[in-house]
N, C-alpha and C positions, 0 to 999 in steps of 0.2 A: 846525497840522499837517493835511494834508489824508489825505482817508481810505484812499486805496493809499501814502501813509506811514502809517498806525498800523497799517492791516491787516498790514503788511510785521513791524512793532515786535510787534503782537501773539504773531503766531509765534514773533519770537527769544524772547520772554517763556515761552512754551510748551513750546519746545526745552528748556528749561531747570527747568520747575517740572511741564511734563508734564499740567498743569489748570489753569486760572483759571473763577473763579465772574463771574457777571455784575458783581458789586460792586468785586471789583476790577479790573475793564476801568475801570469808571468811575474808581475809584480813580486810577486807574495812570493815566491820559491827561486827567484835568477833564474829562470829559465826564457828558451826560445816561445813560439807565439805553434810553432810545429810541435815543439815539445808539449805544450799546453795542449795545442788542438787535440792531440794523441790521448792526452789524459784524461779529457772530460769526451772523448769515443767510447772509450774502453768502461768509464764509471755509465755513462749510458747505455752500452751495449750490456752491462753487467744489470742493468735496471734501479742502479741507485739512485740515479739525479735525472731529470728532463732538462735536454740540449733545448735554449732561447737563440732567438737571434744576438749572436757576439756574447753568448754565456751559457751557466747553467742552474735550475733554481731545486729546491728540495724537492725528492718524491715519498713527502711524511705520505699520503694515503695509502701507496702501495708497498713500501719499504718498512715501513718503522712495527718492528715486532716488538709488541708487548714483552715487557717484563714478566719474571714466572710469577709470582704471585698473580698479574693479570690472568695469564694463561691458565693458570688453576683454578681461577673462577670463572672460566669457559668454556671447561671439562665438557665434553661431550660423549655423544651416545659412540660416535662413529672413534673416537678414542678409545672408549671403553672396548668397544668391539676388537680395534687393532691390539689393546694387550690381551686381549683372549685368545686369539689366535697368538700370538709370537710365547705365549707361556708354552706352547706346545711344543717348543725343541727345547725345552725345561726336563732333565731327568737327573733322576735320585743320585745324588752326588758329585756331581758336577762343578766344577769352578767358572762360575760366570760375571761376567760385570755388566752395572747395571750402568749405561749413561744419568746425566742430568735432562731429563725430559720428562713432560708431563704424562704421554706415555707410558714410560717407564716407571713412572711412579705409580700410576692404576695397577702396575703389572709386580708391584711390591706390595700395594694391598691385598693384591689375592694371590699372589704364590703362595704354595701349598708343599710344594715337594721338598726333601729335607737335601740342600746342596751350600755351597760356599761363596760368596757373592762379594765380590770389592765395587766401591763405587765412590767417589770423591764429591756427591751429593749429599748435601745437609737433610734436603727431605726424605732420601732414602733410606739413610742413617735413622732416622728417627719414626721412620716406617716398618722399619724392618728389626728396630731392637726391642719390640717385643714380641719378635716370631720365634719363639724356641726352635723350629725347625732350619731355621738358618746361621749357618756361622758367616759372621757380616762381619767385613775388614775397609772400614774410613779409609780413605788415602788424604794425607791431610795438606797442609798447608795452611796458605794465605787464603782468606775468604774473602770470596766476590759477590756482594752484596744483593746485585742484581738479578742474578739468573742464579744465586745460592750455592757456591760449589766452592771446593780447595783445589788448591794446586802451588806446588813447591817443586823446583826444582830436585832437591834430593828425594824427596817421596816420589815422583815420575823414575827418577832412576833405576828404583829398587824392582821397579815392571818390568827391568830390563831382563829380571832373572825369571820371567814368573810363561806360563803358558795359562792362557784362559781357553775353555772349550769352546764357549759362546759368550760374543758380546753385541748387546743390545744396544745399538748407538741413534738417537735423535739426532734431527738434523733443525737450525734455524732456517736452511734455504735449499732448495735441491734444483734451482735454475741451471739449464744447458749442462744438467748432469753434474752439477759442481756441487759434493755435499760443504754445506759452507757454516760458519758459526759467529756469533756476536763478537765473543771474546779470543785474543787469540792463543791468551792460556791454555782454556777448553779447547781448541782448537789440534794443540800443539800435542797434549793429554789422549788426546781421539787416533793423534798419526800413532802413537806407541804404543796405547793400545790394539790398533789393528794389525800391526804389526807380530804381536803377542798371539793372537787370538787363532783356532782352526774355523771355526764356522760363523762368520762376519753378518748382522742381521740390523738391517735399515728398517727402523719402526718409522712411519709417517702418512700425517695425511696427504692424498694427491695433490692437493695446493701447492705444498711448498714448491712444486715446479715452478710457481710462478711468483718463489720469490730468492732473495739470493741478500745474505749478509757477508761480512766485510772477509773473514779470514777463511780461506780455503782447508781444509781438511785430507779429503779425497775424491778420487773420481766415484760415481756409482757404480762402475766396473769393477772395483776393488769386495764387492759386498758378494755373499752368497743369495743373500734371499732379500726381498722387500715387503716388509707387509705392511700395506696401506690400504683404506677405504672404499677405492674405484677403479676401475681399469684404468691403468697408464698407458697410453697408445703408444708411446715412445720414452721408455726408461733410459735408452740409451748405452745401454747394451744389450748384446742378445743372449749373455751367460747371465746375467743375474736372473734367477726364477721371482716372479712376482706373486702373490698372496692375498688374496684381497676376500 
């Protein structure tokens, strides 16, 4: 098993028992006690779990992101504002993709300009199919319940042939610059679309610095702009332009 599958396993193990001591990491996976120590550094240095003495216990208060549904009924003012500003590299005809983010989904209630938009969000989908100024294209799949989005293996493919002008990507964690995500579906959906894409645009609040979910994405270096809430004193690169 390589080590961002046990660190992954570790967690569910946590979710569940709430503490594991050094010994049974070793326990639990045949590993050495170096090997262990290594692993619950890296989950701590990452901000997932609090190192105990000879273990490590859950960190539900600063770690644990609400489900969208939560997150949609804690819409904010300072949300609202960041998709007003990010609609503005929004022009007439355009092919863009929208992430799964609450965000983004403010920014499907009020787009206005008549452009082409894929996006593998159920609330999007259902946002945007009564905008006659939009031609809106599902990416489908298997649906993930929790944070509401598809993703299939041969529907990601088909991106391979596609160029978007602008995509709008949410992030669940933007800790030590690491945009990072719940699921690693979404995750996986995010590297090939950025990939796709000519002008790369991080919608978020400044918070997320200060949190970090399980599956990596990309660096913040990878983005052209960031529009977020508050000055970021340290974005972590000095080529992305910031937006606030």
């Amino acid at each position: 098993m390589y080590q961002e599958q046990r660190l992954v396993e570790i967690q569910k193990f946590l979710q569940e028992k709430e503490q594991l001591s050094t010994k049974e990491v070793m326990s639990i996976f045949d590993i050495s006690r170096d090997t262990a120590r290594r692993d619950i550094s890296l989950l701590a240095d990452r901000g997932l779990v609090q190192r105990t003495h000879g273990g490590i216990i859950s960190n539900k208060e600063e770690q644990e992101i609400a489900s969208y549904n939560q997150r949609l009924e804690k819409f904010s003012k300072e949300k609202s504002q960041i998709a007003k500003k990010a609609l503005e590299f929004i022009e007439d005809g355009q092919t863009n993709f929208f992430d799964v983010s609450t965000i983004v989904l403010k920014m499907a209630q009020l787009i206005d300009q008549p452009c082409r938009i894929y996006s593998h969000s159920l609330d999007n989908s259902i946002m945007l199919s009564s905008n006659e100024k939009i031609d809106f294209y599902l990416i489908g799949g298997k649906f993930y319940r929790k944070n509401r989005f598809y993703y299939a293996l041969n529907e990601a493919e088909i991106l391979k042939n596609m160029t978007f002008d602008v995509a709008f990507i949410g992030a669940a964690g933007l800790k030590d610059g690491k945009v990072t995500f719940q699921d690693e579906s979404d995750a996986i959906l995010k590297k090939l679309i950025l990939k796709q894409t000519k002008t790369k645009i991080l919608v978020a609040e400044s918070k997320k610095f200060q949190q970090s979910a399980t599956y990596f994405a990309a660096d913040i270096s990878e983005f052209d702009y960031l529009v977020t809430d508050h000055s970021v004193t340290n974005p972590f690169s000095s080529q992305i332009k910031i937006i606030v």
